[in-house]
C-alpha positions in Angstrom: 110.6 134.8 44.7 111.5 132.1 47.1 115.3 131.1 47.0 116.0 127.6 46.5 112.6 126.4 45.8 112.0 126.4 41.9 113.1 123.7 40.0 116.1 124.6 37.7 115.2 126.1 34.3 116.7 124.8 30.8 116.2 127.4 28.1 117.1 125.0 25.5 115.9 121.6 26.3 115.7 119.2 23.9 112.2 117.2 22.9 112.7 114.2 21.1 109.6 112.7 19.5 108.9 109.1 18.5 108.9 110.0 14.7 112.5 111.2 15.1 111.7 114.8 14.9 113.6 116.9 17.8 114.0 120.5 18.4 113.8 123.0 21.6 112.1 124.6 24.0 111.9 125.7 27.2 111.3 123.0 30.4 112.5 122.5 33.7 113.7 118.9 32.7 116.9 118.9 30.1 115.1 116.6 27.8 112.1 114.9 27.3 110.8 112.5 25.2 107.3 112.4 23.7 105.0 110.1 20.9 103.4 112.8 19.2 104.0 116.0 17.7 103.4 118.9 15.5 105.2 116.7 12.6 103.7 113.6 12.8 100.1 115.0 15.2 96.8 113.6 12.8 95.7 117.1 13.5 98.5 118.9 12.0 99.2 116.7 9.2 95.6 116.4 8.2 96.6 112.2 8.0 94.8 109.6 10.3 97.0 108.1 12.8 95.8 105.5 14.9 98.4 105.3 18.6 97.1 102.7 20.4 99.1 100.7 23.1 96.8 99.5 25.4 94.1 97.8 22.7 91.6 100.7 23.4 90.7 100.8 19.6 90.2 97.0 19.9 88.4 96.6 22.3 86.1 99.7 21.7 85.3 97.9 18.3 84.7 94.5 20.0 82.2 96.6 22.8 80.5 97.9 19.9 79.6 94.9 18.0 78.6 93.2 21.4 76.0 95.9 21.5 75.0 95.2 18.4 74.5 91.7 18.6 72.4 92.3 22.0 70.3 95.0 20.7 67.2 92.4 19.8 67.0 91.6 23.4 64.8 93.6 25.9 65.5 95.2 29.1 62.9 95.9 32.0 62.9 99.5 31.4 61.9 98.9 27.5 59.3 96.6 28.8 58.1 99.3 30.9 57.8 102.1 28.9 56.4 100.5 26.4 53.7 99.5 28.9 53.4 102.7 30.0 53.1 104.1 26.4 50.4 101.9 25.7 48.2 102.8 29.2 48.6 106.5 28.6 47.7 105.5 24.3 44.0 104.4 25.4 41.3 106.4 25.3 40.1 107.9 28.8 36.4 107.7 29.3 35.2 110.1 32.1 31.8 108.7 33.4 28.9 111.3 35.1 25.9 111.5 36.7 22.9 112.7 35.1 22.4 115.0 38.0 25.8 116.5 37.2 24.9 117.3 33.8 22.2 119.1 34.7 24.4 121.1 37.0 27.1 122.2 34.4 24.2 123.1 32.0 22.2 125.4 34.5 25.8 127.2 35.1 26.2 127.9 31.2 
């Protein structure tokens, strides 16, 4: 290894967590400060715990009923396809001559 490159290391740095649980670990910072962990994590705990600070929950909810409300109302792709289902839903009538008739029966 390089000398004088590495940040120095702190075997026993203490991790403080928003819940007021701390204990130690390794980390090239002397202490650090976090908002979740394995005490008060949903995932560990089994409990739901909603950490929201920018209003993404909010706002996700208000998105969601906005959709809602506009889902009555049709775009120019639903238009489309649905004008597109309805050409391809009609019956195709293939029109011959008589003199082609005769043709595909003399080749059977």
């Amino acid at each position: 290894m390089k000398k004088d490159i590495h940040p120095k290391y702190y075997p026993d740095a203490l991790v403080i967590c928003a819940c007021g649980n701390t204990f130690t670990t390794g980390s090239t910072e002397p202490e650090l400060k976090v908002e979740l962990c394995s005490a008060c994590h949903p995932f560990y705990t089994g409990k739901q715990k909603l950490v929201d600070t920018a209003r993404r929950v909010e706002k996700f909810e208000e998105k969601k009923a906005k959709q809602a409300t506009l889902a009555g109302r049709k775009g120019k792709k639903i238009k489309r396809a649905k004008k597109a289902a309805a050409r391809n839903s009609k019956e195709v009538v293939v029109k011959m001559k008589p003199e082609d008739l005769k043709k595909k029966s003399e080749k059977k």
